[in-house]
VORONU-754819 format. One record per residue (C-alpha): residue number from 1; residue in one letter; x negated, y, z. Coordinates in Angstrom, 3 decimals, always signed. Example, Ala and Ser with C-alpha at 12.3 -4.5 7.8 and 13.67 -1.06 7.14 Angstrom:
num;residuo;east;north;up
1;a;-12.300;-4.500;+7.800
2;s;-13.670;-1.060;+7.140
END
This chain:
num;residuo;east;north;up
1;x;+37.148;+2.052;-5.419
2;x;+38.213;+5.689;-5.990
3;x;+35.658;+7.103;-3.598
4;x;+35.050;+10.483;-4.270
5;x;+31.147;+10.699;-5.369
6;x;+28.373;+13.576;-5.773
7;x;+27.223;+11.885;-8.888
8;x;+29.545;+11.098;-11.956
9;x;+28.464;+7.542;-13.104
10;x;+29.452;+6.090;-16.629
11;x;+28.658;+2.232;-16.466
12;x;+26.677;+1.065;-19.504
13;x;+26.366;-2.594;-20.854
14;x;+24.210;-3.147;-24.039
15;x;+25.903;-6.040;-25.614
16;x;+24.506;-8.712;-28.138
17;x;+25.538;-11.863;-28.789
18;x;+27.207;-12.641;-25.129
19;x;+30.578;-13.981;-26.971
20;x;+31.375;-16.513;-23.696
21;x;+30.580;-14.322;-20.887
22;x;+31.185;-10.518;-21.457
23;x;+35.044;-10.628;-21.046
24;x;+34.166;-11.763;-17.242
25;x;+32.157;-9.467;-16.890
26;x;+33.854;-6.499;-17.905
27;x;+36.555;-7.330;-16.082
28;x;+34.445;-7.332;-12.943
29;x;+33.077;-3.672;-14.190
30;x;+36.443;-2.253;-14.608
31;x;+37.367;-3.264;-11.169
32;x;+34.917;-1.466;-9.493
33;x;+36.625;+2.106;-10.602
34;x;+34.245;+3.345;-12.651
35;x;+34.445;+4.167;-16.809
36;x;+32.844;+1.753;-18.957
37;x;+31.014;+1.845;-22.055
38;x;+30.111;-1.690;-23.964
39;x;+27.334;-0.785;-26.673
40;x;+27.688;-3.446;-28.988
41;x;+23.904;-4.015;-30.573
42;x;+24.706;-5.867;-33.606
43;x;+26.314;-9.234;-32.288
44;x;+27.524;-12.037;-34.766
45;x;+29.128;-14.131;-32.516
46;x;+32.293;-11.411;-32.441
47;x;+32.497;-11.424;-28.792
48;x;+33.096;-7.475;-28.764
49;x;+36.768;-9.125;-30.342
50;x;+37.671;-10.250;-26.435
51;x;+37.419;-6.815;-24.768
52;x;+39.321;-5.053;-27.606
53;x;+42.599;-4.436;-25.407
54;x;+40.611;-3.619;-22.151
55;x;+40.503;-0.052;-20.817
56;x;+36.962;+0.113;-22.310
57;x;+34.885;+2.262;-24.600
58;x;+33.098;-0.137;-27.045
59;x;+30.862;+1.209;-29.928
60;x;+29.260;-1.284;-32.377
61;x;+25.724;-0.707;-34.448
62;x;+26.021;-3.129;-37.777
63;x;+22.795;-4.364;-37.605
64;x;+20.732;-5.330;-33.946
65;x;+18.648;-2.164;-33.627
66;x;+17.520;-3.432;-29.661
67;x;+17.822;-3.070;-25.973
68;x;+16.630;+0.341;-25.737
69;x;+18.592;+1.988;-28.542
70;x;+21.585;+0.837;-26.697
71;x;+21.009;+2.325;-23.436
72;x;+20.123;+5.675;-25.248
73;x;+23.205;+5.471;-27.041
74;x;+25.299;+5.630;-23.909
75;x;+23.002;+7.680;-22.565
76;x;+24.318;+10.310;-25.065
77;x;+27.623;+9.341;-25.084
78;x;+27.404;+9.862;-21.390
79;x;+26.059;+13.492;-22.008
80;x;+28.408;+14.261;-24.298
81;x;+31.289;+13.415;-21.879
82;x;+29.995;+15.009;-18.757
83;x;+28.338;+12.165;-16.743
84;x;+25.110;+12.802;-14.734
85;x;+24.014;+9.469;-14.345
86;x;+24.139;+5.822;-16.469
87;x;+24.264;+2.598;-14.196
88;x;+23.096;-0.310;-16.805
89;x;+24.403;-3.701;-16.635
90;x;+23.401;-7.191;-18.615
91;x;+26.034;-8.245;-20.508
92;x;+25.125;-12.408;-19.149
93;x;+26.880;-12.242;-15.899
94;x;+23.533;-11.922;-14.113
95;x;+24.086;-9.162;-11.877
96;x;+27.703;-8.723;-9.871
97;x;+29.343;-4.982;-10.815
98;x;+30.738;-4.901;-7.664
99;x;+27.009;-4.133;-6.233
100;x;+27.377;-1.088;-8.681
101;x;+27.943;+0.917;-5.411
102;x;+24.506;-0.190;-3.782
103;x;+23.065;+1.692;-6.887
104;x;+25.048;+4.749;-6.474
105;x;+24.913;+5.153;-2.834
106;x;+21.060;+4.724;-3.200
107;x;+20.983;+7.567;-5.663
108;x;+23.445;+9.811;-3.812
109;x;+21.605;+9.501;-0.189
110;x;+17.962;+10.342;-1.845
111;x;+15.935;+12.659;-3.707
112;x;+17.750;+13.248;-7.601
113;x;+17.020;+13.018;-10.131
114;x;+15.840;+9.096;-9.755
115;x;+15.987;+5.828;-11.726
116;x;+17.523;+2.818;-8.977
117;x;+16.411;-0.344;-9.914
118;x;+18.581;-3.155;-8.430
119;x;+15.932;-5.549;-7.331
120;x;+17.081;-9.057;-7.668
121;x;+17.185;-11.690;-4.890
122;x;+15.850;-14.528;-6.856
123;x;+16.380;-17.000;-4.315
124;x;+18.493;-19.466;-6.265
125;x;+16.487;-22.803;-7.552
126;x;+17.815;-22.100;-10.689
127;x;+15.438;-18.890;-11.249
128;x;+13.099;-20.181;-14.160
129;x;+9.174;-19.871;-13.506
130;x;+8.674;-17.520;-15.923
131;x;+10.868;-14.880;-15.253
132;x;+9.529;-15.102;-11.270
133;x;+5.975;-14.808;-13.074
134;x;+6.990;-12.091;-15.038
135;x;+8.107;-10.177;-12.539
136;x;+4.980;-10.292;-10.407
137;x;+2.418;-9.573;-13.805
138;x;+4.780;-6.367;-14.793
139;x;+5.276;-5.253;-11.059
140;x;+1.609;-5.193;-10.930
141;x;+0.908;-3.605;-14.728
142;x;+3.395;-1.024;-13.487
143;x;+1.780;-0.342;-9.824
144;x;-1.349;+0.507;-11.746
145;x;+0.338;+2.804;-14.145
146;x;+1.786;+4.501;-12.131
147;x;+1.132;+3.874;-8.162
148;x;+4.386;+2.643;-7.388
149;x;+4.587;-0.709;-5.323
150;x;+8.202;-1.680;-6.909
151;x;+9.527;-5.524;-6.506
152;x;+11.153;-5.927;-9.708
153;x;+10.384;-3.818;-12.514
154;x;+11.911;-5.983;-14.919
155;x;+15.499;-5.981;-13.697
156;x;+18.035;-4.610;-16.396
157;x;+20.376;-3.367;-13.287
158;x;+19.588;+0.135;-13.176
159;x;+20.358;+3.935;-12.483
160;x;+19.213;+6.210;-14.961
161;x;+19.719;+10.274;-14.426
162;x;+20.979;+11.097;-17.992
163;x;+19.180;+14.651;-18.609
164;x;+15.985;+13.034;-18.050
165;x;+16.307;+9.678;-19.594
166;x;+17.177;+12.032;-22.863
167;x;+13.995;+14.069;-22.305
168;x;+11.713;+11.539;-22.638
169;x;+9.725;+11.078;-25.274
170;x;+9.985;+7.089;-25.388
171;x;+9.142;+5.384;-28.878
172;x;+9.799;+1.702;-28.087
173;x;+13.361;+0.441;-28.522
174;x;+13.593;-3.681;-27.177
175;x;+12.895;-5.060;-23.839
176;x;+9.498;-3.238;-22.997
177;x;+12.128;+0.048;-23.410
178;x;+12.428;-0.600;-19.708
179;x;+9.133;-0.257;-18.280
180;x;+8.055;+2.700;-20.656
181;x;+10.727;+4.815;-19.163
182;x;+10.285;+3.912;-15.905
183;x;+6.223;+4.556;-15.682
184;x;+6.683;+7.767;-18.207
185;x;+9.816;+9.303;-15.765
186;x;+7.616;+8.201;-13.007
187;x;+4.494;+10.151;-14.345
188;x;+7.229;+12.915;-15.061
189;x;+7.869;+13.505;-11.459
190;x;+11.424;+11.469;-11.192
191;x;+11.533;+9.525;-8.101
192;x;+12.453;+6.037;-8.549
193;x;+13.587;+3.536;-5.930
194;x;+15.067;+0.248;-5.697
195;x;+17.927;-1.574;-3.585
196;x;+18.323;-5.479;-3.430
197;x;+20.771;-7.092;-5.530
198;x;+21.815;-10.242;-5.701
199;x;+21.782;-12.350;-9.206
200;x;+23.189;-15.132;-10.841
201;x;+21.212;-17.813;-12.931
202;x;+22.916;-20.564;-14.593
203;x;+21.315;-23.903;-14.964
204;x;+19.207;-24.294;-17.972
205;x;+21.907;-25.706;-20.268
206;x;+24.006;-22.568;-19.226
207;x;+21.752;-20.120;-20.075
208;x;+22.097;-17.119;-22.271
209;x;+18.790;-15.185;-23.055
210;x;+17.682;-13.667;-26.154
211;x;+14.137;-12.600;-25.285
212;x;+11.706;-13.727;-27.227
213;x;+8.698;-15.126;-25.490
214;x;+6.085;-15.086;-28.424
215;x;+7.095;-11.298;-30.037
216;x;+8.739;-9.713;-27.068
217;x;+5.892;-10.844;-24.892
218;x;+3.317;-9.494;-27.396
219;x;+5.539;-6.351;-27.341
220;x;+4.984;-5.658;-23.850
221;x;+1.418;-6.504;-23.531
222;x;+0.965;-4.071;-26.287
223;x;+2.751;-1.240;-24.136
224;x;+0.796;-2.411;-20.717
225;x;-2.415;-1.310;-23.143
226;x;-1.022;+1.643;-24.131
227;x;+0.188;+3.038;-20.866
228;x;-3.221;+1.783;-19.310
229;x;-4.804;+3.856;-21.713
230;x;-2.848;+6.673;-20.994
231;x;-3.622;+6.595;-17.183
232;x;-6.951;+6.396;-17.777
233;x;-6.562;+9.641;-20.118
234;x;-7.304;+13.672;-17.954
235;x;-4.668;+15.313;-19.437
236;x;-1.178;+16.027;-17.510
237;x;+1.881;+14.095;-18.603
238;x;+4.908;+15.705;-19.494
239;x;+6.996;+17.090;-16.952
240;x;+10.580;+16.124;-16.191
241;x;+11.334;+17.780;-13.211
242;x;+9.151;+20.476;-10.893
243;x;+7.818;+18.421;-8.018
244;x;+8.048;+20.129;-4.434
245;x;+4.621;+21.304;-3.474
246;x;+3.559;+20.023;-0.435
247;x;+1.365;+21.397;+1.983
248;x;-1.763;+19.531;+2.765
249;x;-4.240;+20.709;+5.109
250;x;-7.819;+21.328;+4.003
251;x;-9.537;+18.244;+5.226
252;x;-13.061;+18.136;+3.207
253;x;-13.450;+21.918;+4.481
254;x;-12.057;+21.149;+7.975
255;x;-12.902;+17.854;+9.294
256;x;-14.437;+15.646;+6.851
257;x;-14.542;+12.583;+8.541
258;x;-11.004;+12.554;+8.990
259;x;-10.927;+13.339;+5.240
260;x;-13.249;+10.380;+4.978
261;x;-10.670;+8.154;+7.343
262;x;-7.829;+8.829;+4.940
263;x;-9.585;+7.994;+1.878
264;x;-10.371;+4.341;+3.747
265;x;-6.456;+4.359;+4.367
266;x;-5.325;+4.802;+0.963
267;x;-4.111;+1.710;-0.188
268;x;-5.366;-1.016;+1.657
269;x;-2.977;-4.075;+1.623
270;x;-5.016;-7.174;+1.142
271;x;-3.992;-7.431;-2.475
272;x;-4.889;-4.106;-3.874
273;x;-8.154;-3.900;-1.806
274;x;-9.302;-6.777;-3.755
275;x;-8.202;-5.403;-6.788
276;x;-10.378;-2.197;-5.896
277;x;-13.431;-4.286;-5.302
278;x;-13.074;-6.613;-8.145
279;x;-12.522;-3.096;-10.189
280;x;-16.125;-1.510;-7.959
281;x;-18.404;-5.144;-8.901
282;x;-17.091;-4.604;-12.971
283;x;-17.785;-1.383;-13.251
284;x;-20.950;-1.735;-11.044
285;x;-22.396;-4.393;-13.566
286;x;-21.626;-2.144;-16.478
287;x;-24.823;+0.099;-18.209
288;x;-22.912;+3.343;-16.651
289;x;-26.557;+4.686;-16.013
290;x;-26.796;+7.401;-13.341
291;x;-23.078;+8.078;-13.296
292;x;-21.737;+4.885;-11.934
293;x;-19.970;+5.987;-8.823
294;x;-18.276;+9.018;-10.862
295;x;-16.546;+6.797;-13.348
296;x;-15.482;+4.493;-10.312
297;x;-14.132;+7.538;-8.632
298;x;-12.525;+8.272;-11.395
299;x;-11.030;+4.917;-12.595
300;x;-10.278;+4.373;-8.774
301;x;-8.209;+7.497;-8.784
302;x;-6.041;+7.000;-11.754
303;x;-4.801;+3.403;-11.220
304;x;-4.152;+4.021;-7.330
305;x;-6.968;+2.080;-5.930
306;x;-8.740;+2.516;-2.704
307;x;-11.984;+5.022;-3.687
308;x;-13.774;+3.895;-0.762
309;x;-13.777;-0.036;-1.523
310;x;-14.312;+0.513;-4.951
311;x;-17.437;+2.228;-4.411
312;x;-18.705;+0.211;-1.915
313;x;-18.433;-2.977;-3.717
314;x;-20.317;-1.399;-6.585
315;x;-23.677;-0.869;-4.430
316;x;-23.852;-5.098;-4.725
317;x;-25.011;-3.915;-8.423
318;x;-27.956;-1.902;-7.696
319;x;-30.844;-2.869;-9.240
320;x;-32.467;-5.420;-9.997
321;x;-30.602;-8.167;-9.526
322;x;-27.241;-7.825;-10.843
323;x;-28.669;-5.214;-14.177
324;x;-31.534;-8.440;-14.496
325;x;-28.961;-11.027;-14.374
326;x;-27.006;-9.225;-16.886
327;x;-29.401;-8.298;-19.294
328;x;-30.503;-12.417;-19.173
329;x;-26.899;-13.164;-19.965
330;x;-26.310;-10.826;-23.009
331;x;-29.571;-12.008;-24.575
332;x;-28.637;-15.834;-24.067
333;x;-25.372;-14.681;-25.768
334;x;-27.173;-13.297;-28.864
335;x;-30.074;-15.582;-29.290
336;x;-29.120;-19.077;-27.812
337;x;-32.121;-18.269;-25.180
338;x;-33.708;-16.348;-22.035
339;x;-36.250;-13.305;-21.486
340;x;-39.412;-15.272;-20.342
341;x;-41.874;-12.444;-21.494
342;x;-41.605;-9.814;-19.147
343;x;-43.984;-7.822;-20.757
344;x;-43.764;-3.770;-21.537
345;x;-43.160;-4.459;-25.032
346;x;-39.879;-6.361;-24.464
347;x;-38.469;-4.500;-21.558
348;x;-39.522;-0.849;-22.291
349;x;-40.352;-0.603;-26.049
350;x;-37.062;-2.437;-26.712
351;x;-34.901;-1.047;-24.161
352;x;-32.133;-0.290;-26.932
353;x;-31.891;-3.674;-27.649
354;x;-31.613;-4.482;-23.417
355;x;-28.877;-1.606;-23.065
356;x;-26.796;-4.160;-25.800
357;x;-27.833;-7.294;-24.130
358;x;-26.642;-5.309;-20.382
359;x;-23.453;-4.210;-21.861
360;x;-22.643;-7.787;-23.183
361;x;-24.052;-9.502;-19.947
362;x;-22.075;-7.375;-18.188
363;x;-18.696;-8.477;-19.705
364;x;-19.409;-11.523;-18.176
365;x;-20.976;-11.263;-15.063
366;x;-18.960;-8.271;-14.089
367;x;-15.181;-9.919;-14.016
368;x;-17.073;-13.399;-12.664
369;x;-18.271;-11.069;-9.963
370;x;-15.593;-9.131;-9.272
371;x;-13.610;-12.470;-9.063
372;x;-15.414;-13.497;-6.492
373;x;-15.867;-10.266;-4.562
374;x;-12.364;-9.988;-4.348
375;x;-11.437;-13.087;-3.313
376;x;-13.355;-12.626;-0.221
377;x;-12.205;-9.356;+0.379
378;x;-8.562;-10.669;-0.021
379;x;-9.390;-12.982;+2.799
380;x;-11.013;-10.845;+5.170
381;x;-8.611;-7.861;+4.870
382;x;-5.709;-10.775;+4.952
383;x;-6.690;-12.268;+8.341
384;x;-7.857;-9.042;+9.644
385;x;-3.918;-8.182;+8.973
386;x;-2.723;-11.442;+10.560
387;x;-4.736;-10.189;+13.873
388;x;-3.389;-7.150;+13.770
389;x;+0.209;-8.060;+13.527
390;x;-0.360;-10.724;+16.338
391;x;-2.079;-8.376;+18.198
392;x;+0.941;-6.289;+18.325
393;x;+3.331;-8.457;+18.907
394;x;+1.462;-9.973;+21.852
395;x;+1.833;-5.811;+22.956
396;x;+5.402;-5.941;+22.657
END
């Protein structure tokens, strides 16, 4: 347990209201070598009372303050004493300190600075629904935020480099702390990785969780907007570290049809190509008049989707079907009726009020359309996979 290590790790677990398991699982931390810090966030059950005589650092807020202002606070107590890195632990007995090394030797072995998540194994029955759903909706809010294809975004076992954790400019302090500083050190150029861990769910009965699935829910669809926004936003983020420039050859000047065959590359699992078509048919259906395929460029660009598919899909919206069919749709929405007059008056002297009934229409029709446009790209680009793979196994 005394291995000697590059990095100097201080092991962090926000505490609150854990009274009946955070004596076992300090224990377990101390045991794996390493100095621990308990950040006490304002418990009432006077757990914090059972580690009092352990070779522990404990420091207590008097009033809950939240997840996030925890793991700051050892962050800077971590600073303060010297320690390059902060390994965070949940204070329920969920994940097993003695995996702390998988963390460490992850971070030690790759590029640094980095945050290591420890993604869980959740292969135990006991694993409630929602947490398995929640996992998949943030791992995919966070793949468009910030292009990384992570499998558990949500776990609260991680490695955080301490300098750049206390660079960030992060303003939310409960459970959507998480994701903020992982997509805004992401966009600041620190790596971040992940390593399988296993995890422990007690049955129902058993089961110690203070998230809140009305406010904390609400919490982190409002930071999902925000960071969405963000993305979508041309100026650079702020910089944590200097990223290594790497040399790319000129392709559009060169050879542009291999330039043209890595664009149709870029990101093509089955999932996100439908996700880039669904994304081309929206924004297809929209009134983007004569600069359609630059916003989709655009749009395609920022949330990591495949430019080529995107684009593509969108030519389904040329006119005059899909502009006719919206247009039809917006006005039924306003007036409780269809355009049967096709005359000049309605369609040329009133074309402000058929960009309005377009732009409704088009909220509408567009998602309905990309629905189904990505379904069956999902299904072609899923068997063409499945043929593939066989293909090369039949090779081998």
């Amino acid at each position: 347990m005394n291995k000697e290590r590059k990095l100097k790790v201080l092991l962090v677990i926000p505490l609150f209201n854990h009274r009946e398991t955070l004596a076992a699982v300090v224990h377990a931390a101390l045991a794996t070598g390493l100095d621990v810090l308990v950040v006490d966030d304002g418990s009432t059950d006077g757990g914090a009372q059972k580690i009092e005589e352990l070779p522990c650092k404990l420091l207590k807020f008097p009033v809950n303050r939240g997840k996030g202002v925890a793991i700051l606070a050892g962050a800077k107590e971590a600073k303060l004493r010297g320690f390059d890195a902060i390994l965070t632990l949940d204070a329920d007995g969920q994940h097993d300190p003695a995996e702390t090394d998988l963390l460490i030797n992850e971070a030690e072995s790759g590029r640094w600075p980095a945050i290591i998540i420890g993604s869980r194994k959740m292969v135990q029955e006991t694993v409630p629904w929602d947490s398995r759903f929640g996992r998949v909706f943030s791992n995919f809010w966070v793949r468009l935020e910030c292009g990384l294809e992570l499998s558990d975004t949500q776990s609260g076992m991680r490695l955080y480099p301490v300098n750049e954790l206390l660079s960030m400019k992060l303003v939310r302090s409960r459970y959507d702390f998480e994701i903020e500083a992982l997509v805004k050190a992401a966009w600041g150029g620190v790596d971040v990785r992940g390593v399988a861990v296993s995890v422990h769910y007690p049955p129902p009965g058993e089961r110690i969780s203070h998230f809140h699935k009305l406010k904390d829910n609400w919490r982190l669809t409002k930071l999902h907007t925000t960071l969405v926004v963000r993305r979508l936003l041309p100026w650079p983020h702020h910089r944590l570290v200097d990223c290594e420039k790497i040399g790319k050859q000129q392709l559009i000047i060169k050879n542009p049809w291999l330039t043209l065959k890595e664009l149709c590359r870029e990101h093509t699992s089955p999932f996100w190509l439908a996700v880039a078509v669904w994304l081309g048919l929206f924004m297809g259906a929209l009134p983007l008049i004569a600069c359609h395929t630059v916003a989709i460029i655009y749009v395609a660009y920022r949330f990591h989707l495949n430019k080529v598919a995107a684009v593509a899909a969108s030519q389904f919206c040329a006119p005059p079907v899909v502009p006719v069919l919206c247009i039809e749709t917006g006005y039924f929405l306003r007036t409780r009726q269809l355009i049967l007059d096709l005359s000049w008056d309605t369609w040329l002297l009133e074309i402000h009020h058929r960009l309005w009934d377009w732009f409704l229409g088009s909220l509408v029709v567009g998602p309905l359309l990309g629905l189904f446009g990505g379904v069956v790209m999902y299904w072609g680009a899923s068997r063409m996979e499945a043929a593939r793979k066989a293909r090369k196994i039949s090779e081998i």
